[in-house]
Backbone as CSV, one residue per row, in Angstrom:
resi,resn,N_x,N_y,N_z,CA_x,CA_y,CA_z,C_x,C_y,C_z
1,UNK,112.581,91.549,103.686,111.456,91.441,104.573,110.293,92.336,104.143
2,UNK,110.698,93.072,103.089,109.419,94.523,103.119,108.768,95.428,104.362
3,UNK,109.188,95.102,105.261,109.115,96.059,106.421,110.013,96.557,106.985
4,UNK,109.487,97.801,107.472,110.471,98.948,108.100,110.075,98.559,109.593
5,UNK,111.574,98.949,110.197,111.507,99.004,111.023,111.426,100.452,112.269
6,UNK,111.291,101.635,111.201,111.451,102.662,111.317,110.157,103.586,111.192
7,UNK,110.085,104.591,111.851,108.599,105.219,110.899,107.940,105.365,112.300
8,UNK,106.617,106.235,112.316,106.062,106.951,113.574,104.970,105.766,113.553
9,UNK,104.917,104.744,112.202,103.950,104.177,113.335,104.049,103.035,114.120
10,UNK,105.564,103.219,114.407,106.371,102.296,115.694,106.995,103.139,116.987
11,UNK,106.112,104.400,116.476,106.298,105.369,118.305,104.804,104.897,118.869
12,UNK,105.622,105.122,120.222,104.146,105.115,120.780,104.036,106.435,121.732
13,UNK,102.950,106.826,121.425,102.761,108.099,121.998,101.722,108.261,123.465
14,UNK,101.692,108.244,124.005,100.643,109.053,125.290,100.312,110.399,125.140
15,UNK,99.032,109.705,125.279,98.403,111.365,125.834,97.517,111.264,127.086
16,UNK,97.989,112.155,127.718,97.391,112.673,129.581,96.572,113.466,129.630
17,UNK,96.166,113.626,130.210,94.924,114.470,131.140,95.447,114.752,132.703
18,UNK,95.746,116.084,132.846,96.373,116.495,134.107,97.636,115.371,134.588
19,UNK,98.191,115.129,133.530,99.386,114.183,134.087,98.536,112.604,134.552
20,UNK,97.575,112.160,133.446,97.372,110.984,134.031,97.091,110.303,132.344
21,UNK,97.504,109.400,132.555,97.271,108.835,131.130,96.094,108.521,130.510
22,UNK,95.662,108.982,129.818,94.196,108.774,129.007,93.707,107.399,128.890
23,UNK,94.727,106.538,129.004,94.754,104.858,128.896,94.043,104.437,130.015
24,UNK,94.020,105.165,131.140,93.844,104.701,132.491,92.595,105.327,132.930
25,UNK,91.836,106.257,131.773,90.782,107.351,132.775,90.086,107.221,131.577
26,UNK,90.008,107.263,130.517,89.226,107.765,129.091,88.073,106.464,128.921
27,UNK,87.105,106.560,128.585,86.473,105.346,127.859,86.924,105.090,126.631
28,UNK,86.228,103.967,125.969,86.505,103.272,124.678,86.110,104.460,123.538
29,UNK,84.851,105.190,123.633,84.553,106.012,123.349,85.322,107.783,123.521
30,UNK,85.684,107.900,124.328,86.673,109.030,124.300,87.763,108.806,123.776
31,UNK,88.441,107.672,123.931,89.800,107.454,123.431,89.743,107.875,122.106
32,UNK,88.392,107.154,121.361,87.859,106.866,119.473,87.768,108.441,119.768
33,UNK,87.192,109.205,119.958,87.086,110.461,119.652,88.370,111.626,119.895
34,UNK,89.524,111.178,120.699,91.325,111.543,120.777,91.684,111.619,119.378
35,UNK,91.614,109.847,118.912,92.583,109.748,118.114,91.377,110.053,116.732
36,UNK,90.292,110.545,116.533,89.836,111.197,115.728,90.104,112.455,115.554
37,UNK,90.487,113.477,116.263,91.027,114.680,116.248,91.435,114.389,116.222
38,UNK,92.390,113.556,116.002,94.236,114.115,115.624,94.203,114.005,114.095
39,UNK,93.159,112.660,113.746,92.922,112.405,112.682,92.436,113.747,111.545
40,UNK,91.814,114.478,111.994,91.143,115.334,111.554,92.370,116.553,111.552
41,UNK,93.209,116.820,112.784,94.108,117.978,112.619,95.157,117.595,111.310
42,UNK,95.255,116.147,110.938,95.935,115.807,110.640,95.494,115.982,108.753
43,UNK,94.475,116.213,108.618,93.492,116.173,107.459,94.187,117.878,106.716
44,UNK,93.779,118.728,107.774,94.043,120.383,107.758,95.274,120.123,107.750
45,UNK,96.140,119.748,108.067,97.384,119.694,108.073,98.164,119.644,106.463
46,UNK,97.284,118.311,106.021,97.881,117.628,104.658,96.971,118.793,103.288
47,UNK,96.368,119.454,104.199,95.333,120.015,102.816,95.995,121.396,103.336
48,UNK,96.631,122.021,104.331,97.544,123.398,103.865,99.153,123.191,103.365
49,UNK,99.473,121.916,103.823,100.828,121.601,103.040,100.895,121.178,101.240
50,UNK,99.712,120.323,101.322,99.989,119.609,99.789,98.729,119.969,98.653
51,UNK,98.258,121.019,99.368,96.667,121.957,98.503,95.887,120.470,97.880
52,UNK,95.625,119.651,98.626,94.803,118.439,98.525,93.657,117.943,99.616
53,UNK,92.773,117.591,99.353,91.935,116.878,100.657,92.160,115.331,100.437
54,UNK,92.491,114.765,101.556,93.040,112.791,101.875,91.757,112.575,101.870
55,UNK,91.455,111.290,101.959,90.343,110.590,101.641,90.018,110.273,103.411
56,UNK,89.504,110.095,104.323,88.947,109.769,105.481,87.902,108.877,105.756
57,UNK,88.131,107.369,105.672,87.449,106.256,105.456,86.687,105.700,107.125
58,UNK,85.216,105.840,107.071,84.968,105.965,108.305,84.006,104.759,109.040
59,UNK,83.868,103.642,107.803,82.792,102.648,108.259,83.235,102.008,109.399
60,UNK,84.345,101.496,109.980,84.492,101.052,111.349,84.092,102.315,112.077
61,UNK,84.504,103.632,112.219,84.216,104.372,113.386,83.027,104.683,113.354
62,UNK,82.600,104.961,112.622,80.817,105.416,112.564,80.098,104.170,113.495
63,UNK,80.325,103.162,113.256,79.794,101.617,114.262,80.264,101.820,115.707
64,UNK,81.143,102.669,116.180,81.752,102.118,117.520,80.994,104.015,118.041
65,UNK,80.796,104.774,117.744,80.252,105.865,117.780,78.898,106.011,118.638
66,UNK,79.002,106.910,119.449,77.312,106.818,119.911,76.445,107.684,118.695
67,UNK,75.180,107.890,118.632,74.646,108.762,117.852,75.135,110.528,118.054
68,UNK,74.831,110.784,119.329,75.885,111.839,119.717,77.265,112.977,118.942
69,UNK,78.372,111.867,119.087,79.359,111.712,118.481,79.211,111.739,117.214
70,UNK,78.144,110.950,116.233,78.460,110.601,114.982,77.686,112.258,114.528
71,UNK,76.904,112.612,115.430,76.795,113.901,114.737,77.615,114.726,114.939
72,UNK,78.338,115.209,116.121,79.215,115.673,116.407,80.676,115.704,115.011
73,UNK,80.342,114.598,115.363,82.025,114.417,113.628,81.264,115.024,112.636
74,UNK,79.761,114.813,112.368,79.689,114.924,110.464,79.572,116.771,110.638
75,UNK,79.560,116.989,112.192,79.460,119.019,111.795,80.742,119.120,111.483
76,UNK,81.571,118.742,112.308,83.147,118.964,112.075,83.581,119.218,110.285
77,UNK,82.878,117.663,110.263,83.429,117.634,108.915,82.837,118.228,107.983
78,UNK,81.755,119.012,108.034,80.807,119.809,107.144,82.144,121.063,107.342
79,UNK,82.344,121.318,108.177,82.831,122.802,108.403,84.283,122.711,107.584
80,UNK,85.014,121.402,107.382,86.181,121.480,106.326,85.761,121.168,105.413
């Protein structure tokens, strides 16, 4: 079959806010900016374990982004 049936990206995870699910309270826009930090912890993560920087491919999110936000990310990412 070539697929696993195994592997984290067949967990599904929640994340809450005071015990309420982010699914249920967050906009489309907050959610994109959740799972961008994780994205990003996840960056620092792979560059103190494997002394490398991953590549972070961003043309869909930059589109769904307010202007706001999109500056907000490129300080972030100036600062790693």
């Amino acid at each position: 079959m070539k697929v696993t049936g195994n592997g984290i990206h067949r967990d599904d995870i929640e994340f809450t806010m005071r015990g309420i699910p982010l699914n249920e309270i967050a906009s489309q826009g907050q959610k994109r900016m959740v799972l961008l930090s994780i994205k990003l912890c996840l960056i620092d993560f792979v560059k103190l374990a494997k002394k490398t920087c991953p590549v972070l491919i961003l043309d869909d999110v930059l589109s769904e982004l307010d202007q706001n936000n999109r500056v907000r990310l490129f300080k972030v990412l100036d600062k790693s």
